[in-house]
C-alpha positions in Angstrom: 120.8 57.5 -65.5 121.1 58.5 -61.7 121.8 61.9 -62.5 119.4 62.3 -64.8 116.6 60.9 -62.4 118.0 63.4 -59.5 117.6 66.3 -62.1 114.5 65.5 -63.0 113.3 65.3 -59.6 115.1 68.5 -58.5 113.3 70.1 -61.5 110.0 68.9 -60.3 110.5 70.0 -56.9 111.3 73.3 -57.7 108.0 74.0 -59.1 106.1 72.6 -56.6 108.1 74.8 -54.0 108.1 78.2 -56.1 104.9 79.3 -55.6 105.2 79.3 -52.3 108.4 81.6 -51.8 107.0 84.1 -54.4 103.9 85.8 -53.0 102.0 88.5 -54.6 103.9 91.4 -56.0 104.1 95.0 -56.7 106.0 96.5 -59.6 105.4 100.1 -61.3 105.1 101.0 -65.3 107.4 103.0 -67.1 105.7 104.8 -69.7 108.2 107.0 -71.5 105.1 109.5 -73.7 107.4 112.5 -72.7 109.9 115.1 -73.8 111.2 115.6 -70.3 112.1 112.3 -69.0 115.6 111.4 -67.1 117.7 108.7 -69.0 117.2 105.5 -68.5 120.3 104.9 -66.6 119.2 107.6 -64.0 115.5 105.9 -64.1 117.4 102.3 -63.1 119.1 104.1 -60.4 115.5 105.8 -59.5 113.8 102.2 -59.5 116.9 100.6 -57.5 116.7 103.7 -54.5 113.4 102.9 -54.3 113.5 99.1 -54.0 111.3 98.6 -56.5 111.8 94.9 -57.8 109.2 94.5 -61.0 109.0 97.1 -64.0 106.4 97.4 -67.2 107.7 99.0 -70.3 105.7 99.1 -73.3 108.8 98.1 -75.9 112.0 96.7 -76.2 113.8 99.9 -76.4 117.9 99.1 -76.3 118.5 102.1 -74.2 116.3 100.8 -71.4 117.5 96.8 -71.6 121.1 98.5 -70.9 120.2 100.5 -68.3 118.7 97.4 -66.1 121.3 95.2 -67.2 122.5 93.7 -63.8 119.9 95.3 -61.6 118.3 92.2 -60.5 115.0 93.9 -61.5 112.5 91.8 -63.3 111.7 93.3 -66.7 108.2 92.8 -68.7 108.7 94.0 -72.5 106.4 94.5 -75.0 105.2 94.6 -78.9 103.2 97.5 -79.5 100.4 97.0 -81.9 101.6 98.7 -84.2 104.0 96.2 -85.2 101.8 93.5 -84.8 101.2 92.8 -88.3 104.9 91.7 -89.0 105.2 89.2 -85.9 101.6 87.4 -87.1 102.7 87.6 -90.4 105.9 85.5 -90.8 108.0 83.3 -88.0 110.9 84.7 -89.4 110.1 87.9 -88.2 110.2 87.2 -84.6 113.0 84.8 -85.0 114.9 88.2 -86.0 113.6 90.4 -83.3 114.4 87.9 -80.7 118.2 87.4 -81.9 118.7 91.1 -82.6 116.6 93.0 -79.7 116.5 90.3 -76.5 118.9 88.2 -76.6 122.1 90.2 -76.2 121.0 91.9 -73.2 119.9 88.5 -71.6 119.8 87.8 -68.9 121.9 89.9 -67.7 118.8 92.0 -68.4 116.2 89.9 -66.1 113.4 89.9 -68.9 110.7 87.6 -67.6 107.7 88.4 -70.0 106.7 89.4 -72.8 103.5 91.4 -73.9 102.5 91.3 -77.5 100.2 93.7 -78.0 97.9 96.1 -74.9 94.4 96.8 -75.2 93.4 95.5 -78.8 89.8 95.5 -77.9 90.3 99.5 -77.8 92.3 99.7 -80.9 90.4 101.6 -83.5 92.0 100.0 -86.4 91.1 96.3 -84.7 94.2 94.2 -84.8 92.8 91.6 -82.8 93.0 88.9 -84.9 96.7 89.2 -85.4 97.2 88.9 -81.5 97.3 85.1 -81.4 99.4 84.5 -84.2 101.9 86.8 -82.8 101.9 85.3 -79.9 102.6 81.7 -81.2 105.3 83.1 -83.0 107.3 85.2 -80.4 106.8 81.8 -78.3 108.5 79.3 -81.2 111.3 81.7 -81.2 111.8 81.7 -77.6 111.2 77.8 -77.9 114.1 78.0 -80.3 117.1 79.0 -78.2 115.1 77.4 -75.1 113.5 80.2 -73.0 110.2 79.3 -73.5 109.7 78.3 -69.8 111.3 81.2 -68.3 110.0 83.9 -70.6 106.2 84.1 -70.4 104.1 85.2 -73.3 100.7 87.1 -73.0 98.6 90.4 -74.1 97.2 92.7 -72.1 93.5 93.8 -72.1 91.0 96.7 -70.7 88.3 95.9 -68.1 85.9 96.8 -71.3 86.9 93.2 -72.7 83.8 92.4 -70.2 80.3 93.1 -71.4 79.3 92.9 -68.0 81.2 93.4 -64.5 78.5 93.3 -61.9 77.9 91.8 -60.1 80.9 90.3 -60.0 79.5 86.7 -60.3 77.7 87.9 -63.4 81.3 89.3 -65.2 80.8 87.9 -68.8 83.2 88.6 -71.8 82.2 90.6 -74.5 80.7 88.0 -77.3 81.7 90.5 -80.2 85.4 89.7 -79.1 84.3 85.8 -79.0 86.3 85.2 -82.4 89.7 86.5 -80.7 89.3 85.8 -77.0 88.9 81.7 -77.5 92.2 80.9 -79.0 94.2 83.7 -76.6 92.6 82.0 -73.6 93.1 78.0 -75.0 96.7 79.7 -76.1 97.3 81.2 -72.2 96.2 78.0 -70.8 98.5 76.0 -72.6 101.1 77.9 -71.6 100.3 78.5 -68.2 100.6 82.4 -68.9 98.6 84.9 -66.9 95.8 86.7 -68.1 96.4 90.5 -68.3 94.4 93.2 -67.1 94.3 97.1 -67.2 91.7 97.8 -64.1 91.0 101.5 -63.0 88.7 102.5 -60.5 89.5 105.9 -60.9 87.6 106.1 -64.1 84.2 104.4 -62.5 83.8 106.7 -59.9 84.6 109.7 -62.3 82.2 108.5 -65.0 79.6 107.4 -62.5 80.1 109.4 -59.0 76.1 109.0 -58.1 76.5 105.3 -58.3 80.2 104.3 -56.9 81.4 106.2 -53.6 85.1 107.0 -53.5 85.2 105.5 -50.5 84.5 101.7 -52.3 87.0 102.9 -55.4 89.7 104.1 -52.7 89.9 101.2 -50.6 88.4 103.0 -47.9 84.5 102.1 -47.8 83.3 101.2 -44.2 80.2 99.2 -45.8 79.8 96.4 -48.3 78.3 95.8 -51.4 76.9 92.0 -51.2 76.7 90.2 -54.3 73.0 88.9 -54.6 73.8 85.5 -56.0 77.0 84.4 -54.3 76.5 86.2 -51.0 79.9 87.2 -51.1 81.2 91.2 -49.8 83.1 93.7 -51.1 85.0 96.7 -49.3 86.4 97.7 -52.9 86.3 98.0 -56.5 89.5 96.5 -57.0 88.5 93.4 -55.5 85.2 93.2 -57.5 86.2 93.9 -60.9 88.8 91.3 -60.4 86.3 88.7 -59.2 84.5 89.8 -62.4 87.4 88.5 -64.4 87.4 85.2 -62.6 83.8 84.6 -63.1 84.0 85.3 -66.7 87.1 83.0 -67.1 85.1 80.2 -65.2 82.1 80.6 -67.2 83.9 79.4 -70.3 85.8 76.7 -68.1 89.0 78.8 -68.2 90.1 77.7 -64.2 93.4 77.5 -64.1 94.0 80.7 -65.4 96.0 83.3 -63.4 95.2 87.0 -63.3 97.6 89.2 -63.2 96.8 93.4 -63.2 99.5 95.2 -65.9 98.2 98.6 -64.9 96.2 100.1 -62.2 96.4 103.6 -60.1 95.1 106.7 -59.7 96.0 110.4 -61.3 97.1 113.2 -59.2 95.7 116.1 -60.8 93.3 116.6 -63.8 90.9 119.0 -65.1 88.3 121.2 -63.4 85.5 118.2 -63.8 87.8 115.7 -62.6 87.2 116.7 -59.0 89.0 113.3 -57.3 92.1 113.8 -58.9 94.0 114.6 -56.2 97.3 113.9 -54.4 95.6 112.6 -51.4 93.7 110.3 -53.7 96.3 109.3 -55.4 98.4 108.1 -52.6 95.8 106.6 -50.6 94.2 104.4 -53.4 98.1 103.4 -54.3 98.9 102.9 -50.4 96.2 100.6 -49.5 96.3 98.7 -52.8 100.2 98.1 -52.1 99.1 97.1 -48.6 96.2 94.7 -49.8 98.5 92.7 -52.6 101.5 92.6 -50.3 99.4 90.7 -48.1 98.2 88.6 -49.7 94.4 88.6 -49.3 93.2 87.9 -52.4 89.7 88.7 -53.3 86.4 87.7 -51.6 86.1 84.7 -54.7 90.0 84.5 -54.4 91.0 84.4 -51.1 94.7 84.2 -50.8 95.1 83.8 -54.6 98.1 85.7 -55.0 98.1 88.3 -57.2 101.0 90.1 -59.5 100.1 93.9 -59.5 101.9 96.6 -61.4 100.8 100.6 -60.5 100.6 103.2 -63.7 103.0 104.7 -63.6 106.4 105.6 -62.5 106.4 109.7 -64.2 103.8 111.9 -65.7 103.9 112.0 -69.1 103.6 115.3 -70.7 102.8 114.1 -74.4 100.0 112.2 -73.3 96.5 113.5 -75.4 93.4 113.9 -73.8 92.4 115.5 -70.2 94.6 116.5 -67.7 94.4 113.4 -65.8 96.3 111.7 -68.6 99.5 113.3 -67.9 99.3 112.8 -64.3 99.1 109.2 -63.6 102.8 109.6 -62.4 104.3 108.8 -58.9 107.5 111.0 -59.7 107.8 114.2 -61.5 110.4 114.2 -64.5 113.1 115.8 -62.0 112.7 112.3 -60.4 111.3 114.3 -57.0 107.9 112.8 -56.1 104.3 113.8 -56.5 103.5 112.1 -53.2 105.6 109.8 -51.0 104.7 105.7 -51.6 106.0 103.3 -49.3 106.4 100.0 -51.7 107.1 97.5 -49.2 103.7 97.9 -47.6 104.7 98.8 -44.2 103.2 102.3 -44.2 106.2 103.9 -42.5 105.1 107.3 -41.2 108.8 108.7 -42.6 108.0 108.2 -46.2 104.2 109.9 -46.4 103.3 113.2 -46.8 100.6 113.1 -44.3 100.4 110.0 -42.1 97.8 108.8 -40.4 99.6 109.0 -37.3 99.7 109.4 -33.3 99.0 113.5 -32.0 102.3 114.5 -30.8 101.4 116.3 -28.1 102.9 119.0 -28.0 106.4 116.8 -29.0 109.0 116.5 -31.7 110.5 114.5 -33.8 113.4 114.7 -36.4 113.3 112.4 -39.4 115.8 112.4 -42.6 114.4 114.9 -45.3 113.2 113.0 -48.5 114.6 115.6 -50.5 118.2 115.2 -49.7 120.9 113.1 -52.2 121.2 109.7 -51.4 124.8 110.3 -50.6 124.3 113.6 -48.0 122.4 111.0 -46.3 124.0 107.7 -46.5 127.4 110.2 -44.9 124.9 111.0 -42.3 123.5 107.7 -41.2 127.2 106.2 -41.0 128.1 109.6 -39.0 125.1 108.9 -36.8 125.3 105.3 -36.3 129.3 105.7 -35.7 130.8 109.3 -33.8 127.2 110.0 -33.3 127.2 107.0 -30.9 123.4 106.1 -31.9 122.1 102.3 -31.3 121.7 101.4 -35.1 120.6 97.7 -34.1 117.0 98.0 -34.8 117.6 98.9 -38.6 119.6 95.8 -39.1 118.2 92.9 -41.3 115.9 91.1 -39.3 115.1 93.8 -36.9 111.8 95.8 -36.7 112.9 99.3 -38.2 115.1 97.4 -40.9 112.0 97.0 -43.3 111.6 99.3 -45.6 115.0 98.9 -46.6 115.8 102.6 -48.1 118.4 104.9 -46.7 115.8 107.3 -46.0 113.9 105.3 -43.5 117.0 104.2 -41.8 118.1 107.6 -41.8 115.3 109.0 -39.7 115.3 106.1 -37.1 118.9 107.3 -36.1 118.5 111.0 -36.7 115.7 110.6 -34.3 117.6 108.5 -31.4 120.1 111.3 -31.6 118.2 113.8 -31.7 115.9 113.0 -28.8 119.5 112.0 -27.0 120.9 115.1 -27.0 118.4 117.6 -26.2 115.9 117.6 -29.2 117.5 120.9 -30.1 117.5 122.3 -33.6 121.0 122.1 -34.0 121.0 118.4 -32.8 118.7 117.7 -35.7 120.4 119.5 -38.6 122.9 116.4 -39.5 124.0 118.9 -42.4 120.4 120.1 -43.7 119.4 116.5 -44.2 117.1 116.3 -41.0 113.7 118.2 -40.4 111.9 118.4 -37.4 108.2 117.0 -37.8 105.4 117.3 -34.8 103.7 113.5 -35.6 105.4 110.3 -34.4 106.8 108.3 -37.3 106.9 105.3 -35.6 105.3 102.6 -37.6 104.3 98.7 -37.2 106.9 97.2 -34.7 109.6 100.2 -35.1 108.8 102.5 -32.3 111.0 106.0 -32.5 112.1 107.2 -29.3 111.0 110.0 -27.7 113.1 112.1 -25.0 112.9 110.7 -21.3 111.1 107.9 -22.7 112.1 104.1 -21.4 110.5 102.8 -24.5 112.5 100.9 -26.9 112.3 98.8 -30.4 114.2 95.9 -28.6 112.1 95.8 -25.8 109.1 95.7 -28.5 110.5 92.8 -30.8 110.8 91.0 -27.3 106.9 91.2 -26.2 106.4 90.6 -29.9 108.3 87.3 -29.8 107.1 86.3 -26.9 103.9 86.1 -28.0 104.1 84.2 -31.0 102.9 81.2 -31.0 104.6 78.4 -32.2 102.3 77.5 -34.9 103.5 80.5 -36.6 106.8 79.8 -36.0 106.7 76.6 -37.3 104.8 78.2 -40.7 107.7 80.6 -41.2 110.3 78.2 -40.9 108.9 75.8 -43.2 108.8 78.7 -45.9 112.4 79.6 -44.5 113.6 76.1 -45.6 111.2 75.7 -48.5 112.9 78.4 -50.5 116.4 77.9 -49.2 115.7 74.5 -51.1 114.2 76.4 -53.8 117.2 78.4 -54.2 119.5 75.6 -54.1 117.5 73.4 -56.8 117.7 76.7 -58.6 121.3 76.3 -58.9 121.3 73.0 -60.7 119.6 74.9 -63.6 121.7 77.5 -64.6 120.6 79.9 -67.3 123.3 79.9 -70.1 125.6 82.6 -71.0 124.8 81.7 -75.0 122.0 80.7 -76.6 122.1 78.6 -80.0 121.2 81.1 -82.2 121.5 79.2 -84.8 118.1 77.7 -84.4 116.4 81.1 -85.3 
């Protein structure tokens, strides 16, 4: 009786606590509309280099469940709509799929959600109505073998599911989807699952330039667009088309619904009339909206609401109909090199962009780890650095400023650069076996400070001014989060996932 009071107050505990040690998150969509892509083993090994922790795919492909089988990344699945008609139809159906497709790759495959269906608004053969059913089947067979909690269950939608988006406090649904939108919300709040959304503010500023600056779809707008009834701002178009969303929720009394955004970025290249997409674009919209989520700033109705965002997509996809834009959405060409550099973690480290927003040099240099060298040239040439090299690696140790982002090839160019500048700032003291380049803009970012020659400067004497001007009220708050998921993980650990599942039930 004791034990079962403990659990069940462990259990409850754990929910309280896990929203907390969560935050907003970034993850990326793997769209596989090509005859050119890597495997999906060398894609895992792409997503792992690159720390990315959350990853979209649009089926249940076998192929792909192997290859993040014990990645730790967090998988969201999906039931195209073209087999939508079978999993509304009978139970038995998605009973079958369940057993035969998901469950022997989980969890050592870290499937989290499950989308049934993507855009059935836009379909042209309108399959709405067998949405919901689908749904409520694909959750009774998760119920089934007991992963009905840890496996969420939703569909995604397009921002034309609105009838009206601003201003924001205006966003209404579309009544002609009234008949299929009711029992998907009632079924989503029932089930505490999010609310999925497509948003692209790429495609309002190229369908209507004269009215939308780039600057508001970008992230980069120096004004604000004031909403007349609420009084509320907005620097962006992100932010208002979500608000949108969360007015139209509210104005059916759907509160407690979560939003989460299944697809948003920006094309690098399209045709001749599609003058924005650009490279530059491309990277800043995706920079600054990494940098906005990570931190958690919600949106002017929102704010701090965290928010669960995943960029479109992870290649360009050369099957892809219509304009040029279509096939390059992509942050990685199908030779895995990318189209631009994307810092992930939000930090905006100088080493990973094309072209930084960054200090004048002054006439001085800098040497940095190339971005186009194996992971293995330079993982031999950080340990070579940080060991014979006799460079002071502290400040890319966990914890330190120039630790975060945590990829070889920011680590890398912190010590190439203390050696370099150490010894001369020759060429030759910044070759490190073709895997170092010489660059003219200092790449010091955030707290991590890269030295410069007959400069006193250094990160630890940074992280000390830093810390000594922290107050203790912060201190205090990160502490309590510190502990808070400690306890977290620990109350995790009394609810193990099993290593069967009874499929006899299905």
């Amino acid at each position: 009786m004791a034990r079962g009071f403990r659990l069940i107050f462990a259990v409850s505990l754990l929910f309280m606590l896990l929203d907390l040690c969560r935050g907003s998150t970034i993850g990326i969509c793997y769209g596989r509309n090509a005859d050119d892509l890597p495997t999906p083993d060398k894609v895992a090994q792409l997503v792992q280099l690159h720390n990315i922790k959350y990853v979209r795919i649009y089926d249940s492909n076998v192929q792909v469940l192997k290859a993040f089988s014990n990645t730790g990344v967090e998988l969201m699945i999906g039931i195209p709509n073209l087999d939508l008609l079978p999993f509304s139809q009978f139970q038995s159906n998605a009973d079958s799929w369940l057993k035969n497709n998901i469950l022997p790759y989980y969890p050592a495959t870290k499937i989290t959600c499950i989308t049934v269906g993507a855009e059935v608004t836009e379909n042209p053969n309108n399959v709405s109505a067998l949405v919901v059913p689908a749904m409520k089947n694909v959750l009774t067979a998760l119920r089934k073998v007991g992963l009905h909690k840890r496996i969420k269950v939703s569909t995604t939608h397009s921002l034309g599911v609105l009838s009206r988006s601003f201003p924001p406090s205006a966003g209404a649904f579309n009544s002609s989807h009234a008949f299929f939108l009711k029992p998907m919300l009632e079924f989503l709040a029932e089930n505490q699952s999010p609310f999925m959304i497509d948003i692209y503010p790429y495609y309002a500023y190229r369908d209507s330039a004269s009215n939308v600056s780039l600057d508001y779809a970008l992230f980069e707008s120096s004004s604000e667009v004031i909403d007349p009834n609420t009084g509320l701002l907005y620097t962006n178009m992100f932010d208002a088309q979500i608000d949108a969303l969360y007015f139209a929720l509210m104005a059916l009394n759907f509160r407690t619904i979560k939003i989460m955004v299944t697809e948003t970025g920006w094309p690098s290249k399209g045709s001749p009339k599609e003058s924005a997409a650009t490279p530059d674009n491309a990277q800043t919209y995706n920079t600054n909206l990494i940098r906005h989520v990570i931190n958690d700033t919600g949106t002017p109705a929102k704010p701090g609401q965290e928010l669960d965002v995943y960029i479109f997509s992870l290649f360009n996809e050369n099957r892809k109909p219509g304009l040029a834009s279509e096939r390059n959405w992509g942050l990685f060409y199908p030779d895995q090199t990318s189209v631009y550099s994307l810092d992930f973690t939000g930090k905006g480290a100088a080493v990973l962009t094309t072209e930084a927003n960054v200090t004048s040099s002054n006439g001085r240099t800098w040497c940095i780890a190339s971005n186009k060298s194996s992971e293995m040239d330079l993982q031999n040439a950080l340990d070579w650095a940080c060991g014979p090299g006799n460079v002071d690696c502290t400040a890319i140790q966990p914890s330190q400023p120039c630790y975060e982002p945590d990829t070889t090839v920011s680590h890398a160019s912190f010590a190439f650069n203390n050696y370099y500048q150490q010894n001369g700032a020759t060429d030759v003291a910044c070759s490190f076996g073709g895997t170092g380049v010489k660059v003219d803009k200092d790449p010091s970012y955030d707290n991590c400070l890269y030295m410069i020659a007959g400069s006193n400067k250094t990160v630890s004497s940074n992280t000390t001014a830093i810390s000594s001007t922290s107050s203790s009220s912060t201190q205090n708050e990160v502490s309590t989060w510190v502990f808070s998921c400690l306890l977290v993980t620990f109350l995790s650990s009394l609810l193990p996932v099993p290593d069967k599942f009874d499929l006899s039930a299905l």
